[in-house]
C-alpha positions as CSV (number, residue, x, y, z in Angstrom):
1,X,1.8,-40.2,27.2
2,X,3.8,-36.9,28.3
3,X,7.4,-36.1,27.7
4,X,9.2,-37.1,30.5
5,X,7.3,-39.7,31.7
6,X,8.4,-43.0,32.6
7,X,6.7,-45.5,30.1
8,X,5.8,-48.5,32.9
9,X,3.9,-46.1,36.1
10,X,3.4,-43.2,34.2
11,X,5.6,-41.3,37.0
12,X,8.3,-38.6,36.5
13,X,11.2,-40.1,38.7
14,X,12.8,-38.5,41.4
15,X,15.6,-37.2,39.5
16,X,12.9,-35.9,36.8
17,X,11.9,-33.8,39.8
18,X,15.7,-33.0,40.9
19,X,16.2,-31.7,37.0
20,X,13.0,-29.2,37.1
21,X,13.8,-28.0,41.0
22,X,17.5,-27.1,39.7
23,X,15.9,-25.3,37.0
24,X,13.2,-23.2,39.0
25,X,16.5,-22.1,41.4
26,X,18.5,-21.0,38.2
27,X,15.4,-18.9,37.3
28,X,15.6,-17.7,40.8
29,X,18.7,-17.0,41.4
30,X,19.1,-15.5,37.4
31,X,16.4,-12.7,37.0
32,X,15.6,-10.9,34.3
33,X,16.4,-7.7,34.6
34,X,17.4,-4.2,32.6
35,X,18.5,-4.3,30.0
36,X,15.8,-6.4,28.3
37,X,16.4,-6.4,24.7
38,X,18.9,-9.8,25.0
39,X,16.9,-11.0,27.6
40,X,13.2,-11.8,25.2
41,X,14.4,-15.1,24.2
42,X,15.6,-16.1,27.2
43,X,11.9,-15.2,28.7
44,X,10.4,-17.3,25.9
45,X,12.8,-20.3,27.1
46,X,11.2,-20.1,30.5
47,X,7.8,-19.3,29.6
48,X,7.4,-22.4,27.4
49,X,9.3,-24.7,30.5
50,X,6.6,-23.0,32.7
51,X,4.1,-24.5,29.8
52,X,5.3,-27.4,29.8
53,X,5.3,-28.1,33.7
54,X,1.6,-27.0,33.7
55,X,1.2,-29.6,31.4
56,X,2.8,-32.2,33.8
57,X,0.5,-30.9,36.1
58,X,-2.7,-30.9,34.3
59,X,-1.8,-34.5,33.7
60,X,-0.4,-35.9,36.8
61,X,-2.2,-38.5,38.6
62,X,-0.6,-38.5,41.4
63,X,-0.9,-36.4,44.0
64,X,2.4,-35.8,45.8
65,X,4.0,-35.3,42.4
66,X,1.4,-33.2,41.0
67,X,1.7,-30.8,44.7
68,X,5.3,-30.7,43.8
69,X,5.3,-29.9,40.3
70,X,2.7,-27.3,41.2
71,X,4.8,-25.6,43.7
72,X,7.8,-25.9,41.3
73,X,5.2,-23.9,38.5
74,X,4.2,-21.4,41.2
75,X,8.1,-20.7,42.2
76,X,8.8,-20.3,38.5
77,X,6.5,-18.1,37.2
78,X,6.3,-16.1,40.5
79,X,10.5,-15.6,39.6
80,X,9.9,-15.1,35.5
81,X,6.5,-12.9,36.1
82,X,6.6,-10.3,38.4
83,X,3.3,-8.9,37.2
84,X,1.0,-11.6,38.6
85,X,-1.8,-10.9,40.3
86,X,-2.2,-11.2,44.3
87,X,-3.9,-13.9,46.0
88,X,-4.8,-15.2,49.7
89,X,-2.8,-18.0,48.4
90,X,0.7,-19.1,46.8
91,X,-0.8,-20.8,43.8
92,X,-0.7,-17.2,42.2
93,X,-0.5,-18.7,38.1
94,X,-2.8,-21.8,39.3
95,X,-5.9,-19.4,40.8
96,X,-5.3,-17.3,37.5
97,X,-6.0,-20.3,35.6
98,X,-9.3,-21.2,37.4
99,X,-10.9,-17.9,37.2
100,X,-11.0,-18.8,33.5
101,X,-14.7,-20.1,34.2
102,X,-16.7,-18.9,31.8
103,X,-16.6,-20.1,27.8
104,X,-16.4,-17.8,25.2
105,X,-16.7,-13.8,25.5
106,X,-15.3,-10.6,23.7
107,X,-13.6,-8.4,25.9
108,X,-13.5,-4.8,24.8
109,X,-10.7,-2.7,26.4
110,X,-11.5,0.7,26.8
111,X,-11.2,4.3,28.9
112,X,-13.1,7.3,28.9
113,X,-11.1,8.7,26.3
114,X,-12.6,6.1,23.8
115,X,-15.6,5.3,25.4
116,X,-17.5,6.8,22.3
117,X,-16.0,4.8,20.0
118,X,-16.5,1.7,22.4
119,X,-20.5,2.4,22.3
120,X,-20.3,2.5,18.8
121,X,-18.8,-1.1,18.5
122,X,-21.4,-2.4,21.2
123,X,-24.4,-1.1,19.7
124,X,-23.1,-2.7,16.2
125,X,-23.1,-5.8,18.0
126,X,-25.7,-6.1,19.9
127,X,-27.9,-4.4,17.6
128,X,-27.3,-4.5,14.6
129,X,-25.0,-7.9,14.2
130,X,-26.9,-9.3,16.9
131,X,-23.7,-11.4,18.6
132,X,-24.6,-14.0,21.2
133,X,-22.0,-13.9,22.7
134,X,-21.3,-12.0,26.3
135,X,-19.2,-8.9,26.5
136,X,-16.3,-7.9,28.9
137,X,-15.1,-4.1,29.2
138,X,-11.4,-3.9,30.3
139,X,-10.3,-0.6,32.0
140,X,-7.6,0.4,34.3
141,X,-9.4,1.7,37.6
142,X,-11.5,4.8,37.3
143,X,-9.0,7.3,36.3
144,X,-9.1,5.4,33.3
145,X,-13.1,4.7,32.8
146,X,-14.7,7.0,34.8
147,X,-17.5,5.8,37.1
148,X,-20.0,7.8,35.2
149,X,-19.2,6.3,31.8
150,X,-18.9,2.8,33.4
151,X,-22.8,3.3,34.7
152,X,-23.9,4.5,31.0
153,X,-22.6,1.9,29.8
154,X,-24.7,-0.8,31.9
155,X,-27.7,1.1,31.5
156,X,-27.8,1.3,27.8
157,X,-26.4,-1.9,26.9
158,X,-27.5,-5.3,28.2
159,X,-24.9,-7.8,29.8
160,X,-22.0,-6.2,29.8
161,X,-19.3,-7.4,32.8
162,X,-16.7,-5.0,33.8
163,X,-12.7,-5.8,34.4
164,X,-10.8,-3.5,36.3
165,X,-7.9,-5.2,35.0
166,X,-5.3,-2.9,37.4
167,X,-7.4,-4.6,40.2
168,X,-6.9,-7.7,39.0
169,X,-3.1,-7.6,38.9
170,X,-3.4,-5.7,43.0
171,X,-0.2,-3.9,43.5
172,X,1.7,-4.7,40.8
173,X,0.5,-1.5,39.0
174,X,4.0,0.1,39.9
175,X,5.6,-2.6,37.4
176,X,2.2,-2.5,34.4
177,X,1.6,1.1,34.5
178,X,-1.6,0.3,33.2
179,X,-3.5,3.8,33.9
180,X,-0.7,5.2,31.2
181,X,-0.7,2.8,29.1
182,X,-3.0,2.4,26.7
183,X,-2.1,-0.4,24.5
184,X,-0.1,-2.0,27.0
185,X,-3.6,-2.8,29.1
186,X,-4.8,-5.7,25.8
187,X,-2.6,-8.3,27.0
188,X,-3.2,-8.1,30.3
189,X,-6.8,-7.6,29.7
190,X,-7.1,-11.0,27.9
191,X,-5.3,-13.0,30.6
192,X,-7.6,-11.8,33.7
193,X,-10.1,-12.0,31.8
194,X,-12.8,-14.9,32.9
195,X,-13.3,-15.7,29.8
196,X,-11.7,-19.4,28.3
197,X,-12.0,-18.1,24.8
198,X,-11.3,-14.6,24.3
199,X,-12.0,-12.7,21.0
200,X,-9.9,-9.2,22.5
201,X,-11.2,-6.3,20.2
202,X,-9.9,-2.5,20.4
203,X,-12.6,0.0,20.6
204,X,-13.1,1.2,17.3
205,X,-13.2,-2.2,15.4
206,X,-16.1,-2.5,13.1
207,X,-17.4,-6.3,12.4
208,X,-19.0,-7.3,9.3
209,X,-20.1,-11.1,10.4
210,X,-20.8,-11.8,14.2
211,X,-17.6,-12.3,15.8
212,X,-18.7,-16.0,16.6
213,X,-17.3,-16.9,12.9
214,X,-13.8,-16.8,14.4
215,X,-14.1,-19.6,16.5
216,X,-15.4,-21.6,13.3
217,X,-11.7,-20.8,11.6
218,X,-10.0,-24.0,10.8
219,X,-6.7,-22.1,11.8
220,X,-8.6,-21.4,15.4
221,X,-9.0,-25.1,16.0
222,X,-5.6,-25.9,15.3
223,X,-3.6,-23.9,17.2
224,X,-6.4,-22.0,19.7
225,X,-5.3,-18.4,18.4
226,X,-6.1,-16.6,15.3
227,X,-4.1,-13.3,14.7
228,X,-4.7,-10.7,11.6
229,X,-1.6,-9.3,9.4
230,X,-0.9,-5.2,9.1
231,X,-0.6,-3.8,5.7
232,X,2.3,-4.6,3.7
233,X,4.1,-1.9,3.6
234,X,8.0,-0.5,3.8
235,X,10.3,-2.9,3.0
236,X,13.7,-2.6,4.2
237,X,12.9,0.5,6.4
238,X,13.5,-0.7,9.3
239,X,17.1,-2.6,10.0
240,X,17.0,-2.0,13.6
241,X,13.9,-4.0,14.6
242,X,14.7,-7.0,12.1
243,X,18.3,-7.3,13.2
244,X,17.0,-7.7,16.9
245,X,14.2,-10.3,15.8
246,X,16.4,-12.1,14.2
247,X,19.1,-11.9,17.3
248,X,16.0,-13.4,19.1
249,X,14.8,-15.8,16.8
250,X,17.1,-18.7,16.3
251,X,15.1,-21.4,14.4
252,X,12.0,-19.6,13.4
253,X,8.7,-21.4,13.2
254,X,7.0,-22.9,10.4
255,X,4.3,-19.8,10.9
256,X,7.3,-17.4,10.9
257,X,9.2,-18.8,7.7
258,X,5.4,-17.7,5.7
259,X,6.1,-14.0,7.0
260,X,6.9,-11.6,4.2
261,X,7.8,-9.3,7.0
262,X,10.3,-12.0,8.5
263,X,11.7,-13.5,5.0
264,X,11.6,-10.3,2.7
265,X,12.0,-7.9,5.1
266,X,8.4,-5.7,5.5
267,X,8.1,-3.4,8.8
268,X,5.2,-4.9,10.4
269,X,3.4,-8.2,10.8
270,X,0.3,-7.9,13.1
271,X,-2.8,-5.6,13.2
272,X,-3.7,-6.5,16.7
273,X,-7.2,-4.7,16.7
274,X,-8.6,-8.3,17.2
275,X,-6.8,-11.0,19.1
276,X,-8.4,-14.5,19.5
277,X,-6.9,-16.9,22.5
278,X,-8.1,-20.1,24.0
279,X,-6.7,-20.3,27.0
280,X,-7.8,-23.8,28.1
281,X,-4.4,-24.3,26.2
282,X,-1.3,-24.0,28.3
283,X,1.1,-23.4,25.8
284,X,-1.4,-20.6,25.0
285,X,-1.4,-19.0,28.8
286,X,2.3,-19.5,28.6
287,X,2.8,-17.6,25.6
288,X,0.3,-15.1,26.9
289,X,2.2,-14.9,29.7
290,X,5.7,-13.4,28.0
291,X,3.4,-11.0,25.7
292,X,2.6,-9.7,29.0
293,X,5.8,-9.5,30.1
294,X,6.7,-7.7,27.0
295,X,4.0,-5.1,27.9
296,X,5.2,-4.4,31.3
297,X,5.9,-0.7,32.0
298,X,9.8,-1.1,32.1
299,X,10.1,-3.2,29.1
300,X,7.9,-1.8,26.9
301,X,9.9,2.0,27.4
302,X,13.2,0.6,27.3
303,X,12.3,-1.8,24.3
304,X,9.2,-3.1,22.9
305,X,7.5,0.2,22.5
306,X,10.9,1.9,20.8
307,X,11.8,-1.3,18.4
308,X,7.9,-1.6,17.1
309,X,4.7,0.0,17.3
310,X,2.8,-0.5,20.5
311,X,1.9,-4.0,21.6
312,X,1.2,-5.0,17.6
313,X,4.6,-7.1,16.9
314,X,4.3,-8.6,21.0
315,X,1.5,-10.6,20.0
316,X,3.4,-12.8,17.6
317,X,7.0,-12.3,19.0
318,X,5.8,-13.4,22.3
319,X,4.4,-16.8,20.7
320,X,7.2,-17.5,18.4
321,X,9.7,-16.8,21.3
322,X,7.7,-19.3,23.8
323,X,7.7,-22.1,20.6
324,X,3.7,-22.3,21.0
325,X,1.6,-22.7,17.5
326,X,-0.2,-19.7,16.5
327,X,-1.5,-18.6,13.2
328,X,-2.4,-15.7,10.7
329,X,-5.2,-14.7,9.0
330,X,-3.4,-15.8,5.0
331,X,-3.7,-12.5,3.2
332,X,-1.8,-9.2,4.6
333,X,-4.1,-6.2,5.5
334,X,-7.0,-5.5,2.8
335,X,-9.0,-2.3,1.9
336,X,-11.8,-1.2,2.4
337,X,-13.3,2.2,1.1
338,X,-13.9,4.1,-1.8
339,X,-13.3,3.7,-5.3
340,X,-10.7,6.0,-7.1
341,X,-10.1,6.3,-10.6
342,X,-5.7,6.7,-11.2
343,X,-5.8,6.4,-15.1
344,X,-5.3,2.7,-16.0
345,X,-6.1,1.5,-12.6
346,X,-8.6,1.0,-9.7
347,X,-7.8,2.4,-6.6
348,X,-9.4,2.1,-2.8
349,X,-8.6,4.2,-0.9
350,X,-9.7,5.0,3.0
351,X,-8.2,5.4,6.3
352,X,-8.4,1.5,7.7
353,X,-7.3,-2.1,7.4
354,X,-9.7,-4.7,6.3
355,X,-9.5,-8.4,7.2
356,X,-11.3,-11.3,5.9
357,X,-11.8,-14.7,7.0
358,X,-10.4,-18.1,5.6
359,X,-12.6,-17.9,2.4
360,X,-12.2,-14.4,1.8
361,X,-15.2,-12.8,2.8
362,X,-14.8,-9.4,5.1
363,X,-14.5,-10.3,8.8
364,X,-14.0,-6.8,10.4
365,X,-11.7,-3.6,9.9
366,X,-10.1,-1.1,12.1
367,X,-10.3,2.7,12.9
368,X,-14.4,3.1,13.2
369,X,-17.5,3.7,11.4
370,X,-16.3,7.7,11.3
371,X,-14.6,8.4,8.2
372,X,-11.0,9.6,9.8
373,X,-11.8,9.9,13.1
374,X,-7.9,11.2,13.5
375,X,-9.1,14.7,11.9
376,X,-13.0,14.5,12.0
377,X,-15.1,13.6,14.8
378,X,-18.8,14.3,13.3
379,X,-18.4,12.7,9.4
380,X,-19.5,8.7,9.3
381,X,-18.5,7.2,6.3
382,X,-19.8,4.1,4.4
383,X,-17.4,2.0,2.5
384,X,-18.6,0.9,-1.2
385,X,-15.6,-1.0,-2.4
386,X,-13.0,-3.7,-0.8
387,X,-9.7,-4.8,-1.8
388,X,-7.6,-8.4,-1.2
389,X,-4.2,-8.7,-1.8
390,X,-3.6,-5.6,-4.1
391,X,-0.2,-3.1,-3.8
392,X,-0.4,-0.5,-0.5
393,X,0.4,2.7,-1.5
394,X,0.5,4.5,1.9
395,X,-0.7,8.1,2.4
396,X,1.3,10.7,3.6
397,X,0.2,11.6,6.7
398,X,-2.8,11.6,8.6
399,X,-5.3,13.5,6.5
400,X,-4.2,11.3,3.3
401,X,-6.0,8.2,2.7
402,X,-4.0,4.8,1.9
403,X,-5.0,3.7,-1.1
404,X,-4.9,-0.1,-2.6
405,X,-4.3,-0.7,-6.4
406,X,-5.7,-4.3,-7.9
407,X,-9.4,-5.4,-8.2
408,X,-12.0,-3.9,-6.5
409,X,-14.8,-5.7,-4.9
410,X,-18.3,-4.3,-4.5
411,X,-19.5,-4.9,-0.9
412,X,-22.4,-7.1,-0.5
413,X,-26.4,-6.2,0.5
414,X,-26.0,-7.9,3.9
415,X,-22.1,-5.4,4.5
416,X,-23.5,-2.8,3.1
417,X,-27.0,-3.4,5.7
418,X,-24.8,-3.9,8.7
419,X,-22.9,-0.9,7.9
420,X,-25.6,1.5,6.9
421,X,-27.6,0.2,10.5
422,X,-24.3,-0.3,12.4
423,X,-23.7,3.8,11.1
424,X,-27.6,4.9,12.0
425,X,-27.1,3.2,16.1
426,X,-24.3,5.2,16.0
427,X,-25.5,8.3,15.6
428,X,-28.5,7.8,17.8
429,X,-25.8,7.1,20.6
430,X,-24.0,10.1,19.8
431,X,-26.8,11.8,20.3
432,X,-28.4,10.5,23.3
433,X,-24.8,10.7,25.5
434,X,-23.6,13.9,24.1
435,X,-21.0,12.7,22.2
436,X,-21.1,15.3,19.9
């Protein structure tokens, strides 16, 4: 029985609903509002009271009390989440929620800036991975994906849906920004997406098992998310952010306390080129819900985006601050690449971050099947080697590969075969659209 309830008729009392009214008004008549970077926990306060009152609702048997505690939801959120999208009605957060009517998907958000690297990922998984599952592309009106690109894309790939995810949140593009954002468009992507399960993938992933393996993660089952670690890399370098997590974070969460980044001080925790959500969960959507938040034009310029990198450390901030389970992949960012002989050891050395699943087999990596797309736009490059839990030593800049010291891997007939084909579709489609 819920929290809250009263044991005999399974009723919140009258005073129950006195308590959460007061506290939708003191939302109300307390916004947040500039300057943000005190204000994240208190978000995370109200987003998981917004939770929990979905809960009630879900729950409810009773139909006056469930039409109030729905109306106190609405009022809430609508106070807490300016972002939300319009609707004919005033059950803004309870319409969201029902659009989730389709099971699982991946939703791919992209422009026409990375539409190439997009086409790459989609013919790797329809083609040469073979997915089964549906595909969503996430764009923010056609500035962003131009019209053209959008029809290329349905004519050369087979059931693919299209989000206009600044459409989806109507006018409330002044506060998302979402045509200049770039990153800032994932989050919001994944919650209007109609998708129940989402696995959210950036453009220039590259799988190595059909994405369907991550719903098959004991970790997924548990908590309904699965997120993927960065590299480890520069500890003690940045003061700033850790002293404002930590001003944040009062009584971190079992899933925090196993951070290196939060217990010995590392710069970053999550490599958010895949996200994976269910969102039949509420405490999910209510988590979701503040990572958006955190991704909104105005706080992302005044804070997120100064204090970390993009939307990477909102993932996981945004869940630890709401008090909703979520979970990590258990190794930090692996290697995948080339073998490199440094004297008495083994190096691998490339230009992305390798992930692997919960019994260490390679799941997927960022940055694309090019070799360093960042300098070379025409050069594919096929990894021989992988790397798990060995020491980062991080290139210097751009043209510099990272390189991983400990015990290299050779990559298996069925990688390497998914590569080498994933690598051929590739440049088939780069030469059929003109890509280069």
């Amino acid at each position: 029985m819920t929290r809250g309830r009263n044991w005999d008729t399974g009723r919140i009392s009258d005073a129950q609903l006195k308590e959460i009214d007061a506290e939708v008004q003191s939302f109300a008549n307390n916004p947040v509002q500039s300057p943000y970077k005190d204000l994240f926990s208190e978000v995370g306060r109200r987003a998981d009271k917004i939770g929990k009152w979905m809960h009630l609702v879900d729950t409810s048997s009773d139909s006056t009390e469930r039409k109030h505690l729905s109306q106190a939801v609405e009022n809430a959120a609508n106070t807490v989440f300016e972002f939300l999208p319009n609707s004919k009605t005033e059950t803004l957060l309870a319409d969201l929620r029902a659009s989730f009517r389709y099971g699982r998907g991946i939703v791919i958000p992209t422009g026409s800036k990375t539409v190439r690297f997009a086409c790459h990922l989609l013919v790797s998984l329809q083609e040469a991975i073979r997915t089964t599952l549906p595909i969503e592309i996430a764009y923010a009106g056609d500035r962003d994906l131009l019209p053209a690109d959008r029809e290329r894309l349905r004519n050369r790939f087979k059931d693919l849906r299209f989000l206009d995810v600044s459409a989806a949140f109507g006018d409330s593009d002044s506060i998302l920004g979402l045509r200049e954002g770039n990153w800032a468009i994932k989050p919001f992507a994944a919650l209007a997406s109609s998708f129940e399960e989402v696995i959210l993938v950036d453009a220039d992933a590259v799988f190595l098992q059909p994405p369907e393996a991550m719903f098959k993660q004991a970790a997924y089952g548990d908590t309904g998310t699965l997120f993927f670690h960065d590299r480890l890399l520069w500890q003690h370098a940045f003061e700033s952010r850790h002293q404002w997590w930590r001003s944040q974070i009062t009584h971190p969460s079992p899933a925090l306390n196993k951070s290196l980044v939060w217990t010995e001080d590392y710069a970053e925790e999550g490599d958010s080129g895949v996200v994976v959500l269910d969102k039949s969960r509420v405490g999910v959507v209510a988590a979701l819900l503040h990572v958006c938040w955190q991704n909104t034009q105005a706080v992302r310029d005044e804070v997120t985006y100064k204090l970390t990198y993009g939307d990477k450390e909102s993932w996981w901030f945004g869940f630890e601050l709401t008090g909703s389970p979520y979970v990590f992949e258990k190794h930090y960012g692996s290697m995948i690449g080339w073998s490199k002989d440094a004297g008495s050891n083994l190096e691998i050395c490339s230009f992305v971050i390798a992930h692997v699943d919960e019994r260490d087999r390679l799941l997927w990596y960022n940055g694309g099947l090019l070799k360093n797309k960042k300098v070379d736009l025409e050069s594919f490059g096929l990894p021989t080697h992988w790397m798990v839990n060995g020491t980062w030593k991080k290139g210097a800049d751009r043209k510099d590969m990272s390189c991983m010291v400990g015990k290299a891997l050779d990559l298996s007939s069925d990688e390497r075969a998914i590569l080498t084909e994933s690598i051929r579709l590739a440049g088939d489609i780069d030469a059929a659209f003109g890509f280069i």
